[in-house]
N, C-alpha and C positions, 0 to 999 in steps of 0.2 A: 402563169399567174396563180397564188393562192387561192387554195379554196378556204375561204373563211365564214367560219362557223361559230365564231363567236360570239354575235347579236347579230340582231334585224337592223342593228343601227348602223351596220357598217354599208347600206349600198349605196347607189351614186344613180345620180339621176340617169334614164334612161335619153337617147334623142331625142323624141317627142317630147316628152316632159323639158328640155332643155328648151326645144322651140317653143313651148307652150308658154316659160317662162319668159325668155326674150320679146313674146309680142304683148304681153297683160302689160294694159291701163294701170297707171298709177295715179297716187296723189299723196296727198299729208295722210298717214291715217292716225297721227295725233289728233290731229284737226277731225278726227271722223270720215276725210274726204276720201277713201284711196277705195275707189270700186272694187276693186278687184278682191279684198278682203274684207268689205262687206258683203259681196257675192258668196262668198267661202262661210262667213258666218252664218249668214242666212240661210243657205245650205245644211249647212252643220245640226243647225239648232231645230230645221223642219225633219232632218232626218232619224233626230230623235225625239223630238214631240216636245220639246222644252220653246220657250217665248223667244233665247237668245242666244247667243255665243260670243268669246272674245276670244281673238288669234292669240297667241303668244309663244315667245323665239322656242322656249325646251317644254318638255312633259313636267319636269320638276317646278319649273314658275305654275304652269297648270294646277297642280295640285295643290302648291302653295296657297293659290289666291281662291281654289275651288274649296279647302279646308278651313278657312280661315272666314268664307261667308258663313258657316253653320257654327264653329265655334271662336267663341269669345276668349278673349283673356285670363286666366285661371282656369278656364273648364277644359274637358279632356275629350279625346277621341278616342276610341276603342278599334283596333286593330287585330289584323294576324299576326302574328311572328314576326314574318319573316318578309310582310307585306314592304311597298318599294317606300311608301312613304316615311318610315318607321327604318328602313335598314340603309336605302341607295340617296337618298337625299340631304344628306350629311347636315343633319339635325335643324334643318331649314326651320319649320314646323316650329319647332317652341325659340329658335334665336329669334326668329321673325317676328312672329303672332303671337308667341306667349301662351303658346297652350302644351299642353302636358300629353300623353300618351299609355293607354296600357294596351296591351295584348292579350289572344287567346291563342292555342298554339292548336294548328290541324293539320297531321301528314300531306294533306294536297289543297292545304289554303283555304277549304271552303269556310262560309259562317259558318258557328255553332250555337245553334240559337239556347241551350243549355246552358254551354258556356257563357253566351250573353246576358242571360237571366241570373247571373248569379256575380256576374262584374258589374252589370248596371250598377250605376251611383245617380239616386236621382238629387233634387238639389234640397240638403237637409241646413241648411242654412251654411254660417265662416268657419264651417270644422271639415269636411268633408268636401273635394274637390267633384261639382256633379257632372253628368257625363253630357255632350250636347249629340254627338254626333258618332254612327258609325261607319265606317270605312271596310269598302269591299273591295278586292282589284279580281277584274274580270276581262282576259285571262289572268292566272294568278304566276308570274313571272318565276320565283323563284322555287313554286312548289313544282313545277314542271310543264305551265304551261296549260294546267289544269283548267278549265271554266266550268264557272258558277251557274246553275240553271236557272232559268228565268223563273223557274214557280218556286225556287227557294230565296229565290232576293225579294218575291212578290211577299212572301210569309216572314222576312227581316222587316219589310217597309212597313207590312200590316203590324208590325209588333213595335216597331220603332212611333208610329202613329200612337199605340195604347199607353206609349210612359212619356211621350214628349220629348222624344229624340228624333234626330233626324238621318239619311241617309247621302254619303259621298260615294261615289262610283268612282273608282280608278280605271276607267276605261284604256288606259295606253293600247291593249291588244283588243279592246272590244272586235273590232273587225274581225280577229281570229275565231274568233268566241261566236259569232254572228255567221258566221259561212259553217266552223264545224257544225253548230245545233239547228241552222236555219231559224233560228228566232230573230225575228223584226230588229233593226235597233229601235224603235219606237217601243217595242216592249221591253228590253231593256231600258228605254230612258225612261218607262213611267216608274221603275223601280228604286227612281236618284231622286233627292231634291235637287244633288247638282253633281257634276261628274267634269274628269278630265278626260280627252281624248289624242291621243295623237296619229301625226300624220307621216314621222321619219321613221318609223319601223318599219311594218311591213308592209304597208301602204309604199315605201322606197321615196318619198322626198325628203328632200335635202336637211330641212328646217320645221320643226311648226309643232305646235297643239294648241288645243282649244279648252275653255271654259266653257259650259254649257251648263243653262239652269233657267232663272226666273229672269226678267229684265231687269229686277233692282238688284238679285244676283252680279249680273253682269255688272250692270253700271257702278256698283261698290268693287266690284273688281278690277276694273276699265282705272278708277282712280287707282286702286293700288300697283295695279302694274303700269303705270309711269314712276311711283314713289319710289318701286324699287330696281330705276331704271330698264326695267322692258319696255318700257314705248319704242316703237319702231315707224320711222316716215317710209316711204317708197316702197312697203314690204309687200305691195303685188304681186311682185317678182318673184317672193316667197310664195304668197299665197298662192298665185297660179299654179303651182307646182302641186300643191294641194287637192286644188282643183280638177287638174288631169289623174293624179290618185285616183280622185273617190272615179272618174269614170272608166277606169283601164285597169286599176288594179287589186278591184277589191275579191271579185270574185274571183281571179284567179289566186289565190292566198292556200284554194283548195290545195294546189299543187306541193307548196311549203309543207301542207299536212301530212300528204305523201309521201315526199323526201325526209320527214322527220322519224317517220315508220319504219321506214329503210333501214335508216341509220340505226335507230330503236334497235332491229332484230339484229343488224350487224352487230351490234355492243353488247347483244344477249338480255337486252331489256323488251318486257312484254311488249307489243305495239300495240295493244288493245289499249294499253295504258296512256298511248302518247295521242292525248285530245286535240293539239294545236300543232305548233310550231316547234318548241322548245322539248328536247331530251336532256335529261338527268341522268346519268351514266356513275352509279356506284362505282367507285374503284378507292383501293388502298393505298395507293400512290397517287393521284390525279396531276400531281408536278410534272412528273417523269413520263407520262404521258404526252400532256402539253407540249412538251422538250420536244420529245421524238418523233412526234405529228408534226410537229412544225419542221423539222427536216427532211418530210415527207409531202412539205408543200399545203399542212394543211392546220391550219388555226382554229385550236378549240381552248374554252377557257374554264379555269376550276372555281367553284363556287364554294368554297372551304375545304377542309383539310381531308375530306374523304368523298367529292365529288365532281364530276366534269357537267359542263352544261354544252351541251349543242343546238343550236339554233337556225333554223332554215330560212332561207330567204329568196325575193326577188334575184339578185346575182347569185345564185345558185341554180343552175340547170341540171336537167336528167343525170349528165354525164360526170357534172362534178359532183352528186350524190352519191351515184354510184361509186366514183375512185374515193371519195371520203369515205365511204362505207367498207369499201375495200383495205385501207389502211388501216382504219381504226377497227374494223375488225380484226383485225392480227392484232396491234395492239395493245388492246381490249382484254380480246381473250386469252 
């Protein structure tokens, strides 16, 4: 079998989680009724100190419906670069909701609260589009995996409070983020007014992420994702799977950090550098890599025209780290 190192998103439930999924309680959860994923919400929402959460099928409806509570129609969110909302979402964001987007650009994703002070747009009346909201993703996916510290999102929120903006957390890899630094996620959720989380990366289920915020948060949300076809009946199913996640698979994520290291030094990139999951692997060709790894049994993928990304995960064990490490080390170098 492949060893695939292309995202967190390719793993497959394990058996447990398969059985855990087969015996969850369902019900309508149009209707509100379906335990099993108000179990999971409620869950979710105490584990980071916010009032609520709402399930939904991808990360990307997550973010949608979590961006779209802070800003309005005409007004903008302030991003990274190269953040997911902004690059991997195929312009959800303003076809959807009608809001606009600027950027600041940081080699490994983080805010720049500099940077910030000097793009704020606050609201000068119908000349100038003002800013409502900013946007953090933590880990930061495509700077490398990178995460944001909690006493620097604490000093974004404190400054977002002083001009009357507010803050979105892109949590897809919070977990990552949460086992490398050991901060709470409750400390990072007092750092959102609302944040996306998901649960099919490295957590390893099948389907899911969350909305997470205030209760009218949610409940403005709850309508939009039926408007825009997310409503799902019977999705316990799902949800359970979520469920067995947060209790079996969180703290082990350490291991993915490990295996990422690995790989790091194989490809000749620092591992001091690789905070999470995810390596970034300079090269000048990264096609012709991809090609020749994959006839090597091993799947890695390029993130532009001078970059390979590798990414560790649950179906990834000791031994396929290592033989991946072993290939792409020759290579590589």
């Amino acid at each position: 079998m492949a060893i695939d190192l292309r995202s967190d998103t390719v793993t497959r439930p394990t058996e447990a989680m398969r059985r855990a999924m087969a015996r969850a309680e369902v019900g309508d959860d149009v209707y509100g009724e379906d335990p099993t994923v108000r179990a999971l919400e409620e869950r979710v929402a105490g584990l980071f100190g916010h009032e609520a959460a709402l399930f939904t099928p991808t990360g990307s409806l997550a973010n949608v419906l979590a961006v779209r509570t802070l800003v309005g129609v005409g007004q903008e969110v302030l991003c990274e670069a190269r953040a997911h909302i902004a690059r991997a979402e195929l312009g959800a964001h303003g076809a959807v909701t009608g809001l606009t987007m600027r950027t600041w650009s940081a080699p490994d994703g983080r805010p720049d609260l500099a940077a910030l002070r000097e793009l704020f747009a606050p609201d000068m009346g119908p000349f100038f589009v003002p800013t409502a909201a900013i946007s953090v993703e933590n880990s930061h996916n495509f700077a490398g995996g990178t995460v944001v510290a909690v006493d620097d999102l604490r000093a974004l929120h404190a400054w977002t409070r002083d001009v009357g903006a507010r803050v979105h957390l892109d949590g897809a890899r919070i977990w990552n983020a949460h086992v490398a630094t050991g901060t709470p996620l409750a400390d990072f959720g007092a750092t959102a007014d609302v944040m996306a989380v998901c649960l099919s990366k490295g957590l390893g289920a099948p389907v899911g992420s969350l909305v997470v915020g205030s209760a009218d948060a949610v409940a403005e949300s709850r309508v939009w994702r039926k408007r825009l076809g997310g409503g799902m009946r019977q999705s316990g199913i799902l949800a359970a799977a979520g469920l067995h996640a947060l209790d079996h698979h969180v703290e082990r994520l350490a291991v993915d950090h490990d295996h990422a290291r690995l790989l790091a030094e194989a490809c000749a990139v620092d591992p001091a550098t690789v905070e999470t999951n995810i390596v970034v692997v300079p090269h000048h060709d990264p096609a012709s890599v991809v090609a020749a790894a994959r006839e090597e049994g091993v799947l890695v993928g390029a993130v532009g025209p001078t970059a390979l990304r590798l990414v560790t995960h649950l179906d990834v064990d000791a031994d396929g780290a290592a033989r991946a490490a072993q290939v792409l080390g020759r290579l590589v170098g």
